[in-house]
N, C-alpha and C positions, 0 to 999 in steps of 0.2 A: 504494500500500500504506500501509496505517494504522500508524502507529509512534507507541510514547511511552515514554518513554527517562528514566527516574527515577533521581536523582541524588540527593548530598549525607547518606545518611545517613553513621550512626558511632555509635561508642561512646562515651556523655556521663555525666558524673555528674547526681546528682539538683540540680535547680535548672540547670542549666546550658540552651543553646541550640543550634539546628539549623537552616540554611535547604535546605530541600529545593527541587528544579527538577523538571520533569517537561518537556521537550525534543518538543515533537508534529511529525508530518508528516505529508500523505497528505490531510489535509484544512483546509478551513478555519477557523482556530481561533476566529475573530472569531465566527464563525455559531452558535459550539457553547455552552451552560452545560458548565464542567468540577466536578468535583469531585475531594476527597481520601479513600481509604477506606484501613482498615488491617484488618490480618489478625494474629493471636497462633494459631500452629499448635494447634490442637484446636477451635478455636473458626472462628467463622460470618466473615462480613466486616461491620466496623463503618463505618458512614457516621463521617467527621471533619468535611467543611466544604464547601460549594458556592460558586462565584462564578457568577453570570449574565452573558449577554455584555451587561450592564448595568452591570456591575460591583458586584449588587447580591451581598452574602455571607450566609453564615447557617454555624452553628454547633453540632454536638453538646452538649450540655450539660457533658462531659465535660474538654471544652477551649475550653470556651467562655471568653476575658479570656486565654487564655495562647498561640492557634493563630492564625493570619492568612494567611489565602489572597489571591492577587493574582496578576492575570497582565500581559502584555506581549505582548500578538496581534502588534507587529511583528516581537518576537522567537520566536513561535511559542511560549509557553513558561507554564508556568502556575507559581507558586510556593508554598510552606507554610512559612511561617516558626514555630519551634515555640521558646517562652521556657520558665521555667523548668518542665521537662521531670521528670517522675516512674515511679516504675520505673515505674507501669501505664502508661504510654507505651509500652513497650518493644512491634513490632510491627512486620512489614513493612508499607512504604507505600507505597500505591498512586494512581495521576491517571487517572480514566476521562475519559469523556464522559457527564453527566451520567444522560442518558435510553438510555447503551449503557452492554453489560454487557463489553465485550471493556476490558483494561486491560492496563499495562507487565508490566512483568517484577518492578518493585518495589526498593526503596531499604530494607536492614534501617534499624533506628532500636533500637538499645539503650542504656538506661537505668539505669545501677549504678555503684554504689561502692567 
């Protein structure tokens, strides 16, 4: 069974930071490109940041110089580190598999002062 298990968000002020985890099982992680997407209720789901199992990344323009993805296939585990963080951040976030549509359960991420 497919699992991914998203962690680390909270409640930050503006400028502040967040390292999000996304915890995988059920498959090989080494094999997959994972990505980061986020959701703001009324709205679509936003692509954040991809890593290749190359470790190659790429970026939304949106958080493009402030987001950083990385993983650790030993540890099953893909990562989103988010610096300083702005209310349009605010959004649940989400670790797919890149080229699938099924994702976690999601880590809120709120942004206020």
């Amino acid at each position: 069974e497919v699992q991914l298990l998203e962690s680390g968000g909270g409640l930050v002020q503006p400028g502040g930071s967040l390292r999000l985890s996304c915890e995988t099982s059920g498959f090989p992680l080494k094999s997959y490109s994972m990505s980061w997407v986020r959701q703001v209720p009324g709205k679509g789901l936003e692509w954040v940041a991809t890593i290749t199992t190359s470790t190659y990344t790429t970026y939304s323009p949106p958080v493009k110089g402030r987001f950083t993805i990385s993983r650790d296939d030993a540890k099953s585990t893909v990562y989103l580190q988010l610096n300083n963080l702005k209310t349009d951040d605010t959004a649940m976030y989400y670790c797919k598999r890149t080229a699938v549509t099924e994702r976690g359960r999601g880590t809120q991420v709120t942004v206020s002062s």
